[in-house]
C-alpha positions in Angstrom: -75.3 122.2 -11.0 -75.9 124.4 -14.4 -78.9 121.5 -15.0 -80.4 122.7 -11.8 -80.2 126.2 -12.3 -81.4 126.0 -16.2 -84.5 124.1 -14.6 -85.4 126.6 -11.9 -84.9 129.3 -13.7 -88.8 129.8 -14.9 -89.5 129.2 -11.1 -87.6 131.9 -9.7 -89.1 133.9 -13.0 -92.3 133.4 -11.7 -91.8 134.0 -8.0 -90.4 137.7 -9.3 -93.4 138.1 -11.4 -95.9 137.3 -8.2 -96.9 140.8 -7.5 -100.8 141.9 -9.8 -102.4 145.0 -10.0 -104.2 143.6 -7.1 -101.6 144.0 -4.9 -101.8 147.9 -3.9 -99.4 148.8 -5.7 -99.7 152.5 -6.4 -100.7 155.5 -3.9 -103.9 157.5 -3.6 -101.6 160.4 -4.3 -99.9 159.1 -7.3 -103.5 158.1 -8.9 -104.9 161.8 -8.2 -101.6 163.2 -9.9 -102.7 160.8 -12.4 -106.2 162.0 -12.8 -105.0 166.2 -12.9 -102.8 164.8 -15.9 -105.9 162.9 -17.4 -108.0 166.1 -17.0 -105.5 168.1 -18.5 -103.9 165.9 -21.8 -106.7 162.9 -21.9 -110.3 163.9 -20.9 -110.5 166.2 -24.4 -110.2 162.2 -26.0 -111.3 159.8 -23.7 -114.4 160.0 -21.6 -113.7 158.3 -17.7 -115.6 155.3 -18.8 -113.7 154.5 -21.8 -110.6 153.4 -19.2 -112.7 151.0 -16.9 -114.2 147.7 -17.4 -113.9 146.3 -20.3 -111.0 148.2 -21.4 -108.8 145.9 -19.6 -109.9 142.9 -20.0 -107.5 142.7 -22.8 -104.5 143.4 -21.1 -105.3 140.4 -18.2 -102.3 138.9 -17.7 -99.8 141.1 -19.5 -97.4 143.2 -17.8 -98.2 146.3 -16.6 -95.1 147.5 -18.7 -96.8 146.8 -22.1 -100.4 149.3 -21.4 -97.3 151.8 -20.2 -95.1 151.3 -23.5 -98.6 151.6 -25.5 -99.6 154.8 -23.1 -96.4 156.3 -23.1 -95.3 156.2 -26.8 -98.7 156.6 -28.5 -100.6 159.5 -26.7 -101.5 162.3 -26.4 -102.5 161.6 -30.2 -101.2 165.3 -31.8 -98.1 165.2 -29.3 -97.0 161.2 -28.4 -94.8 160.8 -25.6 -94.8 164.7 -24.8 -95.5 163.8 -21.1 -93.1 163.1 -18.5 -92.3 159.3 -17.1 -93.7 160.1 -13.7 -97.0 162.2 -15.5 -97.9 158.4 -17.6 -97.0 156.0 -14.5 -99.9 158.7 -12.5 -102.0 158.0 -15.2 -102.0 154.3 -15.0 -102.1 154.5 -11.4 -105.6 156.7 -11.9 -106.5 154.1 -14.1 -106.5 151.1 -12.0 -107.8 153.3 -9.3 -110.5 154.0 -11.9 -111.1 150.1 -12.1 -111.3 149.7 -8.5 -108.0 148.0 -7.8 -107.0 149.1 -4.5 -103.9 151.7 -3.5 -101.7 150.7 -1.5 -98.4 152.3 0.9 -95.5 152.4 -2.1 -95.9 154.6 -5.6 -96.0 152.6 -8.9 -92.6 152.9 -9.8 -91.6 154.2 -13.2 -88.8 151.3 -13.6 -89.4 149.6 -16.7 -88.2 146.8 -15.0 -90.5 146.6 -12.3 -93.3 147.6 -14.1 -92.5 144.6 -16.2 -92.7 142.2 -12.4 -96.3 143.7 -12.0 -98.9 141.6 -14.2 -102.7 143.0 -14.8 -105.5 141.3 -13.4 -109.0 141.9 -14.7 -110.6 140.8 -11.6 -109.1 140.0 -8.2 -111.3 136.4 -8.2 -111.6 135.4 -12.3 
């Protein structure tokens, strides 16, 4: 019986892992909270186009938890992690908005956890 379990375990990993930025997983609400928060902390740093396209093609197939870890402890640049949880899961919501993954019914939740469950996808069809 432990055999078993040790050998499904990357299975059920994976079926816990199934959901992609592709997956509406974040509001139109949340992503325009996100965008007053870009306008107000980011926009003086990053132009709109410096968070689409190519931008993310790095982060294809990581976590959504890792671009929020990098987000949330590294900017603003003169005041890191001076936002709130809920102000830098916005932003990332704006951002996928901003690279035309679609919203859906549910709020990107701020669970490190479940951020960790959500993987990024550069393109829907690669």
């Amino acid at each position: 019986m432990f055999v078993f379990a040790l050998t499904l375990a990357p299975v059920f990993a994976e079926q816990e892992r199934s959901r992609t930025t592709w997956d509406g997983i974040y509001t139109v609400d949340q992503a325009e909270r996100g965008k007053q928060s870009y306008q107000r902390a980011c926009a003086q740093c990053h132009p709109l186009d410096w968070y689409r396209g190519d931008t993310m093609r790095p982060w294809d197939g990581a976590p959504l938890k890792n671009l929020y870890d990098v987000i949330a402890t590294t900017m603003p640049p003169a005041n890191p992690a001076s936002l709130k949880g809920a102000e830098y899961v916005a932003l990332l919501a704006y951002i996928l908005s901003l690279n035309e993954m679609p919203a859906g019914g549910e709020e990107l939740p701020a669970s490190p956890d479940a951020l960790e469950k959500i993987l990024i996808k550069w393109r829907k069809n690669p």
